[in-house]
C-alpha positions in Angstrom: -4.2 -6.5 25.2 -6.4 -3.3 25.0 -4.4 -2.4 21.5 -6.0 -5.4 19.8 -9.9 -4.4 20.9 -10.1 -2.7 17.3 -9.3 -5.4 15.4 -11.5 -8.4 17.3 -14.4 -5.8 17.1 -14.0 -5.3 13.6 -13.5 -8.6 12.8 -16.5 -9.6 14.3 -18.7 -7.5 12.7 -17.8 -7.9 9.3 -17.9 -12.3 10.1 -21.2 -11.6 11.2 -22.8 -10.2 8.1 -25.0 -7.1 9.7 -22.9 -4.5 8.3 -24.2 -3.2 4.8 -22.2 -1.2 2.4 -22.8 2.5 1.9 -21.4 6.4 1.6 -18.5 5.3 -0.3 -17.0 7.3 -3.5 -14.7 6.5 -6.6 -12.8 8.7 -9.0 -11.3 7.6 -12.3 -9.8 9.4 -14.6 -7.4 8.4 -18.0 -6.2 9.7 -20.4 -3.4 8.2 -22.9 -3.7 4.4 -24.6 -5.1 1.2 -23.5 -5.1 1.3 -19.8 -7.0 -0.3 -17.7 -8.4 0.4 -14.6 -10.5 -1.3 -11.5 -12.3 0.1 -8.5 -14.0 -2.8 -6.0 -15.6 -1.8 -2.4 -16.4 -4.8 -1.5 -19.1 -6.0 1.0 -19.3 -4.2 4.9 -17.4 -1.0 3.4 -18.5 2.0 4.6 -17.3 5.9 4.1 -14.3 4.5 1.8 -12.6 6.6 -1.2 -10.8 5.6 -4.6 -9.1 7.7 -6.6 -7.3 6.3 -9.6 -5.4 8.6 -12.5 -3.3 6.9 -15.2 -1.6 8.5 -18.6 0.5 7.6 -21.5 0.4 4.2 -22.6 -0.6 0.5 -21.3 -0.9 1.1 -17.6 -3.0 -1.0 -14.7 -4.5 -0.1 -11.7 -6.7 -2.5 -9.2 -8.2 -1.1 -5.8 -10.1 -3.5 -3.3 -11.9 -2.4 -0.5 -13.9 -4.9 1.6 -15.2 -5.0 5.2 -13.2 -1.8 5.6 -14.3 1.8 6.7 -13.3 5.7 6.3 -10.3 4.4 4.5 -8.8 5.9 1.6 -7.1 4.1 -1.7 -5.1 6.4 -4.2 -3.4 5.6 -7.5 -1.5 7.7 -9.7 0.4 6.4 -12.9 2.5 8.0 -15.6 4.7 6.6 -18.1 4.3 2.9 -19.8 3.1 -0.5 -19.1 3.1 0.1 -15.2 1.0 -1.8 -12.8 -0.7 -1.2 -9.7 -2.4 -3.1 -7.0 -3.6 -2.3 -3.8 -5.9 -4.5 -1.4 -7.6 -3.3 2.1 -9.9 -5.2 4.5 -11.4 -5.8 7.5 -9.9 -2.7 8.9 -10.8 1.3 9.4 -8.8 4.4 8.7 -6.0 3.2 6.8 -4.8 4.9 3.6 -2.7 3.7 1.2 -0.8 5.5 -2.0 1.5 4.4 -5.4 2.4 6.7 -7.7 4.2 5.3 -10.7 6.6 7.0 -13.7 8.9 5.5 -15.7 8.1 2.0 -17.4 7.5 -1.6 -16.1 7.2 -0.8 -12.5 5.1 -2.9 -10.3 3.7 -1.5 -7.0 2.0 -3.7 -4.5 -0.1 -2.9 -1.0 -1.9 -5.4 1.0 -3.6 -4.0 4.0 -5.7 -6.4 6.7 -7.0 -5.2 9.9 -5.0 -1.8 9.5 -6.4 0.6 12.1 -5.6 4.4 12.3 -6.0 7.8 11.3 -5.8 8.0 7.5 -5.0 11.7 7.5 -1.9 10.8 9.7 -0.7 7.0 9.2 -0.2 6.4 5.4 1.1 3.4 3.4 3.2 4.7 0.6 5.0 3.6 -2.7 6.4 5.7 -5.1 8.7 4.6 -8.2 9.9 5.8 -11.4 12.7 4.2 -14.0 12.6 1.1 -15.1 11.6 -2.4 -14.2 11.2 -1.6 -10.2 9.1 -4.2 -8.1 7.5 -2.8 -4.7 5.3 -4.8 -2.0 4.2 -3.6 1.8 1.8 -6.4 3.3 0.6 -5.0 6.7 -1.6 -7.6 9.2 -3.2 -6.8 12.5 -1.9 -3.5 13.2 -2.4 0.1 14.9 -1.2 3.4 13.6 1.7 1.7 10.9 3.5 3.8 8.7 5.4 2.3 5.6 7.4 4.3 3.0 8.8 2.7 -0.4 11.0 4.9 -2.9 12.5 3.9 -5.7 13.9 6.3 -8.4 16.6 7.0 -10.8 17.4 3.6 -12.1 16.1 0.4 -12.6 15.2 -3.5 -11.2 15.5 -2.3 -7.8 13.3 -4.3 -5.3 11.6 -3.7 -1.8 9.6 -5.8 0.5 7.9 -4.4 4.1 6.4 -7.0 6.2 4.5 -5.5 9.6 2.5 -8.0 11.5 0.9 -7.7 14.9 2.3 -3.8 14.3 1.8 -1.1 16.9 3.0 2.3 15.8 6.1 0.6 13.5 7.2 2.6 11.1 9.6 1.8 7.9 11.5 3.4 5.4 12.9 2.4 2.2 14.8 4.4 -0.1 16.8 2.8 -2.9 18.0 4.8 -6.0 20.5 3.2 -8.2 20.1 -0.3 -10.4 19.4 -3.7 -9.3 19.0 -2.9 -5.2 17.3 -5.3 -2.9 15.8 -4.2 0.5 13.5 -6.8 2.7 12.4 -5.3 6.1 10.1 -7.6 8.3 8.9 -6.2 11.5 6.4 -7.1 14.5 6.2 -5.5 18.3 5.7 -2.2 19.6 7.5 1.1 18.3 9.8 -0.7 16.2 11.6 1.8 13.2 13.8 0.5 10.7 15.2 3.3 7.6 17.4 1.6 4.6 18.7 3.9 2.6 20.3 2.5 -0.7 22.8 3.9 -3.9 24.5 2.2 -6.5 25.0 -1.1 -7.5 23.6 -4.6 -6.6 22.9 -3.7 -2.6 21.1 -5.9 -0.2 19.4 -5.0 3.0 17.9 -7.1 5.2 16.3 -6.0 8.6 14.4 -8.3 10.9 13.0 -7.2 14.0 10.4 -9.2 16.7 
């Protein structure tokens, strides 16, 4: 019960209203054609950092901080038509990365009430080729790690679920074309690695 004091704290203070935005920084920086790029901290966010690069051609980035503190979003793209989106809230010291090459990649992070050390704990996608689709949605959780990467072909797919999370860590590698990995996790200590190549794979790991 003591692992969840965090969260109700943080929770409350940011449903109360008192806590006022403040010390937090953003970085953008582009070069290349028609990208576009979005930096929100959002109400309550205090001591965050957003750091956004994109290059080449057509690329999207979207960072949302809100109710969150001495966290850290960062966004790197390369390559063409590439999106990424990554959302954190009502948490403190999470840190979450993409970096993106290749073309028609799609990268997706959703942290709420994420608590840990951002120098230590890090949410990560990386993904190059063609046409690859990424997602880690972390809830309620203390010191997570989750790891996505995706290279050297194409239309390869991973999801990472972690709810009500204490120190679960998961790792996804997939390299190949058309590769499916969905990894849902919940507990205490829980560690599940897929590692993917080829053809048309599926991995499925479930664990309560």
């Amino acid at each position: 019960m003591k692992t969840l004091t965090p969260i109700v704290a943080a929770l409350s203070l940011a449903i109360s209203g008192t806590a006022l935005a403040g010390d937090n920084y953003v970085q953008q920086t582009q070069t290349g054609v028609m990208h576009t790029v979005e930096a929100t901290q959002g109400p309550a966010s205090d001591s965050n950092t957003i750091l956004q690069t994109q290059s080449d051609f057509f690329n999207r980035a979207y960072a949302t901080q809100s109710y969150q503190s001495d966290s850290v979003i960062e966004q790197i793209q390369h390559g063409a038509a590439n999106k990424s989106t990554i959302e954190q809230s009502f948490g403190n010291g999470a840190h979450a990365t993409t970096v993106q090459d290749g073309a028609f990649n799609s990268a997706y992070i959703k942290q709420f009430a994420q608590f840990g050390d951002p120098n230590q704990f890090i949410t990560h996608i990386e993904q190059d080729g063609l046409g690859n689709d990424a997602s880690i949605t972390q809830k309620y959780g203390i010191e997570t790690v989750a790891t996505v990467n995706q290279s050297m072909g194409g239309f390869n797919e991973a999801r990472i679920s972690q709810v009500f999370n204490v120190r679960g860590v998961v790792d996804v590698t997939q390299s190949g074309w058309l590769n499916k990995a969905c990894v849902t996790q919940s507990g205490v200590d829980q560690t599940a690695i897929v590692s993917q190549t080829g053809f048309g794979h599926t991995a499925i790991v479930n664990q309560y």
